[in-house]
ROTIMAR-286050 format. One record per residue: residue in three letters; x, y, z of N, C-alpha, C in turn. Coordinates in nm, 3 decimals. Layout:
% residues N
ALA_X_Y_Z_X_Y_Z_X_Y_Z $
...
This chain:
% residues 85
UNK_-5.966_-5.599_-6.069_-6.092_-5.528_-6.062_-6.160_-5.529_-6.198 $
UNK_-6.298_-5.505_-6.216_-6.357_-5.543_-6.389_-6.449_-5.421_-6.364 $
UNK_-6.544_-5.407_-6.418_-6.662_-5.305_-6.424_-6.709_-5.334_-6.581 $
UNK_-6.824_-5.265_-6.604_-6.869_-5.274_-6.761_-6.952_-5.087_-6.782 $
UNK_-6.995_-5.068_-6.866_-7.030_-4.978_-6.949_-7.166_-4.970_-7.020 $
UNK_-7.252_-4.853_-6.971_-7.374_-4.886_-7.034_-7.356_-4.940_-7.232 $
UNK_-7.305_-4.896_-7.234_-7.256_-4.923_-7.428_-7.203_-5.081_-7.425 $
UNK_-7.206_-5.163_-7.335_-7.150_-5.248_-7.330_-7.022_-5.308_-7.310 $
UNK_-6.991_-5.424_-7.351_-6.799_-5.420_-7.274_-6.800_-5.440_-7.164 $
UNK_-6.683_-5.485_-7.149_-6.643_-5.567_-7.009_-6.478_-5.483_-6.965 $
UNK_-6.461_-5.400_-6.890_-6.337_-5.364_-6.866_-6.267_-5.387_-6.757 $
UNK_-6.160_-5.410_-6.738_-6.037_-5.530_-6.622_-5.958_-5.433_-6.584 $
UNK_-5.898_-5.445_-6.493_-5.786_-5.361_-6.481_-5.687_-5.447_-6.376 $
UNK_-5.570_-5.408_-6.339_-5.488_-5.480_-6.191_-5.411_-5.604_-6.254 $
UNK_-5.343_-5.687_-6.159_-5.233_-5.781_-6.210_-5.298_-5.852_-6.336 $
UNK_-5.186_-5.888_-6.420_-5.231_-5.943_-6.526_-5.170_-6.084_-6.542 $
UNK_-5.091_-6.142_-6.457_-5.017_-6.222_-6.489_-5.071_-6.398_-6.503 $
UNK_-5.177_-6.354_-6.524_-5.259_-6.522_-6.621_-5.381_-6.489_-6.704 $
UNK_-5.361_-6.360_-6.703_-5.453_-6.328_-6.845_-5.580_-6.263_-6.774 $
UNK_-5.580_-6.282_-6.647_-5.683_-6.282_-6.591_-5.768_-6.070_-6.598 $
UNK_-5.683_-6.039_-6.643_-5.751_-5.883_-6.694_-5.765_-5.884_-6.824 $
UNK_-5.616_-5.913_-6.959_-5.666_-5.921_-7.097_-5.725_-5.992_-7.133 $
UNK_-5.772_-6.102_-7.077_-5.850_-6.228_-7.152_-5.748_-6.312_-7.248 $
UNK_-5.645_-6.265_-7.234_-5.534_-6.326_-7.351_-5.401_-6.404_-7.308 $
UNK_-5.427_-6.507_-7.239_-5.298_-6.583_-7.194_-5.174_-6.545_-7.238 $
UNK_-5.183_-6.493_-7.382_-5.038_-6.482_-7.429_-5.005_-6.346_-7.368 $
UNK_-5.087_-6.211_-7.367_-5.060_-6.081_-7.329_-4.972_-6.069_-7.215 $
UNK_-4.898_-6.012_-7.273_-4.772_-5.975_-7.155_-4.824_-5.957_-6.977 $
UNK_-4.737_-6.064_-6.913_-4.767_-6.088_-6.790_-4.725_-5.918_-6.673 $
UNK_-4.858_-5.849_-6.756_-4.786_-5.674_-6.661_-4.919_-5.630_-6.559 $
UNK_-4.882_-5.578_-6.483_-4.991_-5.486_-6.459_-5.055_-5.368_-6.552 $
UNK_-5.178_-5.384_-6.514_-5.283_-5.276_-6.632_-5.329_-5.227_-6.538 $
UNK_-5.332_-5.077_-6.537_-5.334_-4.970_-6.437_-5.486_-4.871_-6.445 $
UNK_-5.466_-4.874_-6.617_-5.642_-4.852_-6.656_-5.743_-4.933_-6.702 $
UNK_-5.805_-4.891_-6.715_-5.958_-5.004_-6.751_-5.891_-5.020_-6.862 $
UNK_-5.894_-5.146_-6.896_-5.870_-5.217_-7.037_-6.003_-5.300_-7.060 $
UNK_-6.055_-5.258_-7.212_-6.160_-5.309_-7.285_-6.109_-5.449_-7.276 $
UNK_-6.207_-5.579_-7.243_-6.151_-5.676_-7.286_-6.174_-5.752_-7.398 $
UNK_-6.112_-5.776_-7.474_-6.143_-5.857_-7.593_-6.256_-5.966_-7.653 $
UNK_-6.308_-5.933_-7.705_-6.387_-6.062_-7.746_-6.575_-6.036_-7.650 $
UNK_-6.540_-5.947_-7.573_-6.640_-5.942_-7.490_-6.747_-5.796_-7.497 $
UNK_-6.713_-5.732_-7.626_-6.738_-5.624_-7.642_-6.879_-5.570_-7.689 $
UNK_-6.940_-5.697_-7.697_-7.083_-5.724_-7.742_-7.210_-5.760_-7.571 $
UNK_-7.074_-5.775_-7.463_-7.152_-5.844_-7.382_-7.223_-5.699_-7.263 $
UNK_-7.287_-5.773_-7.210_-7.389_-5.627_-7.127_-7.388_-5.742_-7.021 $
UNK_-7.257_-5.692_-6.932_-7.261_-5.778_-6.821_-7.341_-5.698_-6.676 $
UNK_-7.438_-5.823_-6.572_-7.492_-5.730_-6.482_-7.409_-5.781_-6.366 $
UNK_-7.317_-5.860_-6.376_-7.233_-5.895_-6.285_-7.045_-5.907_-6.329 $
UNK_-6.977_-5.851_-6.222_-6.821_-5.866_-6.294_-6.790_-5.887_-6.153 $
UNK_-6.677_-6.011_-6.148_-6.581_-6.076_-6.012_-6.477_-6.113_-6.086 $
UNK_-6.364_-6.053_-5.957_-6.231_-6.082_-5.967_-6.193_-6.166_-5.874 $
UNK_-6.119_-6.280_-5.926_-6.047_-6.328_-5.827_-5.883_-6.324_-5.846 $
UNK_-5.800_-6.367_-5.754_-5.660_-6.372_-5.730_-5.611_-6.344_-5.847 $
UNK_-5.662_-6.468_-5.934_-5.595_-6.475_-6.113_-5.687_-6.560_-6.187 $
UNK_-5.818_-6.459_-6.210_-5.893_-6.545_-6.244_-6.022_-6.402_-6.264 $
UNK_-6.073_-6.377_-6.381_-6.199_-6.303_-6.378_-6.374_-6.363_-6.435 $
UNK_-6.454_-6.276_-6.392_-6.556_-6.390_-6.456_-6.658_-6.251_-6.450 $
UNK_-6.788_-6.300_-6.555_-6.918_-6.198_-6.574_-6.991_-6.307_-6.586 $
UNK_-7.138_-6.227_-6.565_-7.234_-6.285_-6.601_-7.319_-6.154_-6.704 $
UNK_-7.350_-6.236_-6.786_-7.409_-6.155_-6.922_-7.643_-6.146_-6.869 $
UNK_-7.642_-5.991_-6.949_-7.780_-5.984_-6.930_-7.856_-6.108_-7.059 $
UNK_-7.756_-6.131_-7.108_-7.852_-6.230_-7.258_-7.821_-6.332_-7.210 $
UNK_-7.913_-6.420_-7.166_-7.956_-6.551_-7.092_-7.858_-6.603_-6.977 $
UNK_-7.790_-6.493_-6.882_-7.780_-6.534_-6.780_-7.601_-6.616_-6.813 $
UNK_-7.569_-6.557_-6.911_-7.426_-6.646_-6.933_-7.338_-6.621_-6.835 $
UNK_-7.234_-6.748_-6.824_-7.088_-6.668_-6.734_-7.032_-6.723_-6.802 $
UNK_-6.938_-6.643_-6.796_-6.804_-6.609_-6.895_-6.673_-6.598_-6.811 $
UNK_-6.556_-6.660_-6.800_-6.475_-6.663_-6.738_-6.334_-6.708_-6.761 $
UNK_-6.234_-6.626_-6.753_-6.075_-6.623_-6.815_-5.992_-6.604_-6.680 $
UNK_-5.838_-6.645_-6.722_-5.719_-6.618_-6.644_-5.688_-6.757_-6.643 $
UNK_-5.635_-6.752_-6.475_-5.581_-6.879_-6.457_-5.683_-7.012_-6.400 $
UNK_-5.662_-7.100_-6.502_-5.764_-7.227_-6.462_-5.667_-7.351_-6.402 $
UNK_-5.558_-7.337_-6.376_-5.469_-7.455_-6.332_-5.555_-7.487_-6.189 $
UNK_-5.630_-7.449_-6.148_-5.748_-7.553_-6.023_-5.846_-7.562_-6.055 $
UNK_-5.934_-7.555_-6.177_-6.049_-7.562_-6.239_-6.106_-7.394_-6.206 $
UNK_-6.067_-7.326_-6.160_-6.174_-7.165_-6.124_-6.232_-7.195_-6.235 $
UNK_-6.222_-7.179_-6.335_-6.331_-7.124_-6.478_-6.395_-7.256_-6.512 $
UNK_-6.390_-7.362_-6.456_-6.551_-7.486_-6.466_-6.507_-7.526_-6.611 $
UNK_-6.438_-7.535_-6.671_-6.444_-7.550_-6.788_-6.385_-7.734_-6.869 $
UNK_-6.331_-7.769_-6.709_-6.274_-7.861_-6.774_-6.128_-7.898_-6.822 $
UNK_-6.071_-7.764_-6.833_-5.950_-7.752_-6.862_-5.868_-7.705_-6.781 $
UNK_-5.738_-7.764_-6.709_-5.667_-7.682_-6.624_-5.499_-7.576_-6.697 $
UNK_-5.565_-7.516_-6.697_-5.450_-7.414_-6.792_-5.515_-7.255_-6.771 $
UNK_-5.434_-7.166_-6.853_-5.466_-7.059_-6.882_-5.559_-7.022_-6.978 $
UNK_-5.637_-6.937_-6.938_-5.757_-6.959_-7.032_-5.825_-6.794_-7.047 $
């Protein structure tokens, strides 16, 4: 599950086991039970947040960006790369 914050930030919560809530492949593969701030994203003013299986994504109010982490081993995050991301 994700949500954001008028102050900005992007917060995740629920299985973690491809990064797909910390944004941090390496972060311990646990469940996160509360909203966890996610990293790196703390500047962003998202008007959209989706979860998938193992896989999260936003879209930002400053030009419409998407932004997207967890597990990419089937391309979910478009990026090109199939890994954890």
């Amino acid at each position: 599950s994700g949500g954001n914050n008028s102050g900005g930030g992007v917060f995740a919560w629920g299985e973690n086991s491809f990064g797909q809530v910390s944004g941090l492949p390496n972060y311990p593969a646990v469940r996160i039970n509360m909203p966890y701030k996610v990293p790196g994203l703390e500047s962003m003013d998202a008007v959209s947040v989706a979860g998938g299986r193992s896989h999260s994504a936003i879209v930002t109010r400053q030009g419409g960006e998407v932004w997207c982490w967890g597990d990419c081993r089937s391309g979910q995050c478009g990026i090109g790369v199939r890994t954890d991301y």
